[in-house]
C-alpha positions in Angstrom: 6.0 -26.9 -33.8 8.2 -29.9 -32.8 6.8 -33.3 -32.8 8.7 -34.5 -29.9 7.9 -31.3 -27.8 6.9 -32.9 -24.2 4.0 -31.3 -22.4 5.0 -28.0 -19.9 5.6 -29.9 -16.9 4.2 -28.5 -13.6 4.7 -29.5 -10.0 1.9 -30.5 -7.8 2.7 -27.4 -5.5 2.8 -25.1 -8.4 -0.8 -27.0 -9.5 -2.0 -26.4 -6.3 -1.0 -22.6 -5.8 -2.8 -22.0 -9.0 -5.8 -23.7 -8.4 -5.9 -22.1 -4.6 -5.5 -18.5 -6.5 -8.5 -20.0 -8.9 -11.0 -20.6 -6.3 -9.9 -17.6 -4.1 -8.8 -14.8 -6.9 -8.9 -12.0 -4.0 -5.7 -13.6 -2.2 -3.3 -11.8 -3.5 -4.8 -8.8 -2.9 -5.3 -10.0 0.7 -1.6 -10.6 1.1 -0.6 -7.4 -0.1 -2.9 -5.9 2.8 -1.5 -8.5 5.2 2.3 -7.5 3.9 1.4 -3.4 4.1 0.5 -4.1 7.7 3.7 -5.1 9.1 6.3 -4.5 6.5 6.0 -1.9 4.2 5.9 1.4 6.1 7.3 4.4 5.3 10.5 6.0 7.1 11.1 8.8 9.1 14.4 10.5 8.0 14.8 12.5 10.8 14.6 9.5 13.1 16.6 7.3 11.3 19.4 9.6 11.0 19.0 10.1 14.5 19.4 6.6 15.5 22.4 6.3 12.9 24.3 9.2 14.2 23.7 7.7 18.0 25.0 4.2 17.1 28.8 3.4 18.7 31.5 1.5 17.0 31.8 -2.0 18.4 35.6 -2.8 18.8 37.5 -5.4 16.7 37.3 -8.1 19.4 34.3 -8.5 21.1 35.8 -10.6 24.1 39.0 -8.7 24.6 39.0 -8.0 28.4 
């Protein structure tokens, strides 16, 4: 051990995330829920091929007359 080792230093925010997590230890489960909600969904191949195969190349100048 080094004698002139300084304490780990920690930010206010990060001392405040982990005594939030400390006093609450279900929130990370609860934002996993939250997150499964809106964003992680599975995908429809089919569809999604569909939709690919329907798209239309935009030209190389939008605002060509």
């Amino acid at each position: 051990m080094n004698i002139f080792r300084r304490p780990d230093y920690q930010s206010e925010t990060t001392q405040f995330i982990q005594q939030l997590k400390a006093n609450k230890p279900t929130l990370e489960a609860e934002q996993l829920a939250g997150r499964a909600l809106l964003w992680d969904k599975s995908i429809n191949r089919a569809v999604a091929s569909d939709i690919a195969a329907g798209r239309v190349a935009q030209r190389a100048y939008v605002y060509a007359g």
